[in-house]
Biopython code that builds the backbone (N, CA, C, O; Angstrom):
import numpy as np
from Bio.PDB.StructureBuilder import StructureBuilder

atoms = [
    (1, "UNK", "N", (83.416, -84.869, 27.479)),
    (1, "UNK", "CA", (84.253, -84.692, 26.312)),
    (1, "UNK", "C", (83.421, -84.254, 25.110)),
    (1, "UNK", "O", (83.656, -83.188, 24.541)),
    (2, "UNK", "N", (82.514, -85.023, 24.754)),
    (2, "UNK", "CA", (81.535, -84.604, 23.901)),
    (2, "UNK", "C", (80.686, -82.907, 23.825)),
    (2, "UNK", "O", (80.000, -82.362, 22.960)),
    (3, "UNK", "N", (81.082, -82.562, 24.966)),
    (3, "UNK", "CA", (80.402, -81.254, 25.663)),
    (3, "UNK", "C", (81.496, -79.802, 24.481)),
    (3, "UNK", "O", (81.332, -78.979, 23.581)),
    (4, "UNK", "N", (82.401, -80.302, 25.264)),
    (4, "UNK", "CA", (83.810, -79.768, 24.731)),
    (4, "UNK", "C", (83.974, -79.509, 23.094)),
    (4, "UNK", "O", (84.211, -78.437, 22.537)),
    (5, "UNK", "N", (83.765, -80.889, 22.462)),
    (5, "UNK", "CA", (83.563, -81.122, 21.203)),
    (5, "UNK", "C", (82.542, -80.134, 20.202)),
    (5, "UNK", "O", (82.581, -79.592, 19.098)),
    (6, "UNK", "N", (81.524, -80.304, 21.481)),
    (6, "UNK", "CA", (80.195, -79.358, 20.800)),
    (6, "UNK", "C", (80.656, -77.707, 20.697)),
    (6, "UNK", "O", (80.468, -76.983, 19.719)),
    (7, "UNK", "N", (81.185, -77.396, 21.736)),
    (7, "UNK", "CA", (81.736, -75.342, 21.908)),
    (7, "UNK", "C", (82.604, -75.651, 20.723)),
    (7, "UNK", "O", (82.174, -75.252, 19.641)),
    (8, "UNK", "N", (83.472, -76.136, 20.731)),
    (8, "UNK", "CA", (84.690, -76.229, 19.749)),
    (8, "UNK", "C", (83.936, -75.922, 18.285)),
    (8, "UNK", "O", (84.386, -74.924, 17.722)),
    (9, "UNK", "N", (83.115, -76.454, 17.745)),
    (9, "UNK", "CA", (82.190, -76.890, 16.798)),
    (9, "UNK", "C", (81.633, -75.546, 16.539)),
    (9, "UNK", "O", (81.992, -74.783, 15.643)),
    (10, "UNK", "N", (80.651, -75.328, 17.485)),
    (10, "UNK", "CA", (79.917, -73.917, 17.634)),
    (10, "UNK", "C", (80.775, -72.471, 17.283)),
    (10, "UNK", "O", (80.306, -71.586, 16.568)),
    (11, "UNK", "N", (82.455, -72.397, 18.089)),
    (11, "UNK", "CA", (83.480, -71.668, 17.581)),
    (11, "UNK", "C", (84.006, -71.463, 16.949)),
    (11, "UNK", "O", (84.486, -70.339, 16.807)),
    (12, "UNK", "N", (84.279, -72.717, 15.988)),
    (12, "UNK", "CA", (84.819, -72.355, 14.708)),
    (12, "UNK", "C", (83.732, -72.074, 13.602)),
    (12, "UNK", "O", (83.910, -71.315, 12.649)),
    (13, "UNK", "N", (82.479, -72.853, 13.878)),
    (13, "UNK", "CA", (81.423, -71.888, 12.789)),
    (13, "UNK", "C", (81.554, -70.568, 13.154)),
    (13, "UNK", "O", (82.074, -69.822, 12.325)),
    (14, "UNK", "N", (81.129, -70.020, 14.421)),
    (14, "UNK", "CA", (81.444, -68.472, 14.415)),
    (14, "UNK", "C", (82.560, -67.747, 13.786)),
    (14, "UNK", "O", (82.358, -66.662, 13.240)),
    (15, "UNK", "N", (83.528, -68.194, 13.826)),
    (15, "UNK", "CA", (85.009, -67.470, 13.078)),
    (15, "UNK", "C", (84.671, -67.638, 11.770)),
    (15, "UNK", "O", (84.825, -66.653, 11.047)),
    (16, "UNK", "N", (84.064, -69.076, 11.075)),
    (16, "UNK", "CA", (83.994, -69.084, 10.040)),
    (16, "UNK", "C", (82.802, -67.963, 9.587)),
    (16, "UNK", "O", (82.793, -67.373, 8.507)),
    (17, "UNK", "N", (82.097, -67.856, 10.346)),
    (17, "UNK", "CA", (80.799, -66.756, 9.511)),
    (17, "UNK", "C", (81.443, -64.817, 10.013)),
    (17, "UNK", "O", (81.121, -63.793, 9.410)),
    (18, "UNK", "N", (82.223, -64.895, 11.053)),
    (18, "UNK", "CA", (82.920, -63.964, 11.275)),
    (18, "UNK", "C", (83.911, -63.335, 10.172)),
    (18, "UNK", "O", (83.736, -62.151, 9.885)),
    (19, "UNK", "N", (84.975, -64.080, 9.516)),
    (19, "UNK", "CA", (85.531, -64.224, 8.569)),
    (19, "UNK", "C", (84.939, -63.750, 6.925)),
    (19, "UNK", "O", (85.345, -62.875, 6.159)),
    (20, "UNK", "N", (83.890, -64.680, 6.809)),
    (20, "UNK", "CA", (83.333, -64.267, 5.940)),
    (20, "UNK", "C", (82.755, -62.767, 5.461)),
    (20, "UNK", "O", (82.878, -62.098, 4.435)),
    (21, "UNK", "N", (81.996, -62.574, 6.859)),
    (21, "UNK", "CA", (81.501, -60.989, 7.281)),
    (21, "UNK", "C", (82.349, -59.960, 6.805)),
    (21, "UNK", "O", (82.212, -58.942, 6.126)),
    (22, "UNK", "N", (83.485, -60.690, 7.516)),
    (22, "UNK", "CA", (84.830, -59.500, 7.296)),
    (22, "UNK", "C", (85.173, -59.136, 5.690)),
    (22, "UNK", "O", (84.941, -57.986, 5.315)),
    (23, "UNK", "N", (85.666, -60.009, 4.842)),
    (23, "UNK", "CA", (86.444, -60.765, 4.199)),
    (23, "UNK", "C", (85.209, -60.620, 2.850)),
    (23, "UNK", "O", (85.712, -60.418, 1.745)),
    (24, "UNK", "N", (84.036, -60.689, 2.889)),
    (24, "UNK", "CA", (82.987, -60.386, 1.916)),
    (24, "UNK", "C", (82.850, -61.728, 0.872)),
    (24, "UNK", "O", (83.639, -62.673, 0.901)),
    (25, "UNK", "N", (81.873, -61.637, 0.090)),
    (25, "UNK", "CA", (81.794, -62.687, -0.368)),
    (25, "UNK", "C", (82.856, -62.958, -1.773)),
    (25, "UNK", "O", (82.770, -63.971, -2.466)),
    (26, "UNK", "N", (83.517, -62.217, -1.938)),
    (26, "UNK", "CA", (85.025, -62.375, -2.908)),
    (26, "UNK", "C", (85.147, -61.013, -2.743)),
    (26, "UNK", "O", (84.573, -60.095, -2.157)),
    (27, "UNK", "N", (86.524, -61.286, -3.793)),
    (27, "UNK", "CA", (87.251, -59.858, -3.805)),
    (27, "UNK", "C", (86.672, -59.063, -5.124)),
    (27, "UNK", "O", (86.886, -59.447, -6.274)),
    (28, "UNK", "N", (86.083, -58.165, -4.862)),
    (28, "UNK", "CA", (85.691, -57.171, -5.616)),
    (28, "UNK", "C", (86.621, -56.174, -6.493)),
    (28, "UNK", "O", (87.441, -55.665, -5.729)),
    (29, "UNK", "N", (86.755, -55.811, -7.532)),
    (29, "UNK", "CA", (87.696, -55.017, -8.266)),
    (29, "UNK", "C", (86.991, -53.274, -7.700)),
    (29, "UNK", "O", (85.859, -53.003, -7.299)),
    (30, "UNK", "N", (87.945, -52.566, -7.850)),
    (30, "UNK", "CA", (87.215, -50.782, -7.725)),
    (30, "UNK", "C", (86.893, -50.652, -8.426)),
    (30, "UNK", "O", (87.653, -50.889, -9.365)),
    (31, "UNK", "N", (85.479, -50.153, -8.792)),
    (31, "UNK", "CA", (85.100, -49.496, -9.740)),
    (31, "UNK", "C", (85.915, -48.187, -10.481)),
    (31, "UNK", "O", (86.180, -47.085, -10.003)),
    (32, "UNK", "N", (86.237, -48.800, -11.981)),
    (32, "UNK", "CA", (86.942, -47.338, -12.551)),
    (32, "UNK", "C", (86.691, -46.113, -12.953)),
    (32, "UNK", "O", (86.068, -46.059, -14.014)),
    (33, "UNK", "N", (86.976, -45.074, -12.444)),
    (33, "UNK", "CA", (86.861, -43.651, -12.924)),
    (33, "UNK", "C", (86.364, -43.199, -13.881)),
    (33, "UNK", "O", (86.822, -43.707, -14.904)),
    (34, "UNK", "N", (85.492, -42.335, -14.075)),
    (34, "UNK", "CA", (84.759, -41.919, -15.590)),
    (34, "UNK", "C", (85.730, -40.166, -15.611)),
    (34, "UNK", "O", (85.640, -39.208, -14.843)),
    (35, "UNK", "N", (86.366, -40.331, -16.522)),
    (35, "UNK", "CA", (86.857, -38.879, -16.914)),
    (35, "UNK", "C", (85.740, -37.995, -17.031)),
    (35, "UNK", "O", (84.765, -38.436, -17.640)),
    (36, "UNK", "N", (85.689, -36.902, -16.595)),
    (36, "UNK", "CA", (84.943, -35.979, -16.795)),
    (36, "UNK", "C", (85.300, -34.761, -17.107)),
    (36, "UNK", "O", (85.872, -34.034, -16.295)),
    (37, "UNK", "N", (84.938, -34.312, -18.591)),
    (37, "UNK", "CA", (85.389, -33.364, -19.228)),
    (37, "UNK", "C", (85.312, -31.808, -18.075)),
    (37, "UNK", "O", (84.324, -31.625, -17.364)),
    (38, "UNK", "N", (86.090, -31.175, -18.081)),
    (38, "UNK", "CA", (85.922, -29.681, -17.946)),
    (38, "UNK", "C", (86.472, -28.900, -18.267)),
    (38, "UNK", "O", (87.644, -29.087, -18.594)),
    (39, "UNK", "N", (85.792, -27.426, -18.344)),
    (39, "UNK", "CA", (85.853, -26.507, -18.987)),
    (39, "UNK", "C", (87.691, -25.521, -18.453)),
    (39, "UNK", "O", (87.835, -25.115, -17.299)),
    (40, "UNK", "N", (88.379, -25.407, -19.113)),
    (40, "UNK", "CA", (88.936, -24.486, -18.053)),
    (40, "UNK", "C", (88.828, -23.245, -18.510)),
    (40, "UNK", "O", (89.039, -23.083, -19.712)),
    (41, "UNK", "N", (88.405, -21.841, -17.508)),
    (41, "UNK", "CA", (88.648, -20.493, -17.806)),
    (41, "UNK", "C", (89.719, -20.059, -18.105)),
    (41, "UNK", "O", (89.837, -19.164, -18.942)),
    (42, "UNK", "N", (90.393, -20.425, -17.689)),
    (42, "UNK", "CA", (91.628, -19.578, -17.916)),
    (42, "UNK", "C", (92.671, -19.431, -19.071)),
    (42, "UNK", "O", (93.569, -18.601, -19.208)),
    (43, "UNK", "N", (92.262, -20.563, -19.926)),
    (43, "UNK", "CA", (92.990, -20.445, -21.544)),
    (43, "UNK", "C", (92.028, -19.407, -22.363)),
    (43, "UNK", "O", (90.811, -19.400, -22.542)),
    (44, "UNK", "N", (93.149, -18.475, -22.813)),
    (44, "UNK", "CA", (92.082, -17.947, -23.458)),
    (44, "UNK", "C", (91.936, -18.667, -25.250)),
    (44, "UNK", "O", (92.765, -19.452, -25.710)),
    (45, "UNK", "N", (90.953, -18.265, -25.858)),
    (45, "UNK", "CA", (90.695, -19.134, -27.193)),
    (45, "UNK", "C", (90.958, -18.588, -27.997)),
    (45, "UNK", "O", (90.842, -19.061, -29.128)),
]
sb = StructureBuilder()
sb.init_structure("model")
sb.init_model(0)
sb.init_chain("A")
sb.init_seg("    ")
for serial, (resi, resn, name, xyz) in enumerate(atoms, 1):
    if name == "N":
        sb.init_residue(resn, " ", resi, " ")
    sb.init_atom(name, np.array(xyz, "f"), 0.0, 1.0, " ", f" {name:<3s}", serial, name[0])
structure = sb.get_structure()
């Protein structure tokens, strides 16, 4: 029984470090967009 106890033990640390792996260490925001000016040709001035 104790045997049993031990895999059980061993399995859910794995899911738990599996999980984590996945899942990252929090949720990260996206980095936001930098506008970048450009030129357009086609108006004339």
């Amino acid at each position: 029984m104790a045997d049993i106890e031990k895999v059980l033990e061993e399995i859910t640390e794995w899911i738990r470090k599996l999980i984590e792996a996945l899942l990252g260490p929090g949720a990260q925001p996206e980095p936001e967009l930098i506008p970048i000016p450009v030129k357009d040709p086609k108006r004339p001035r």
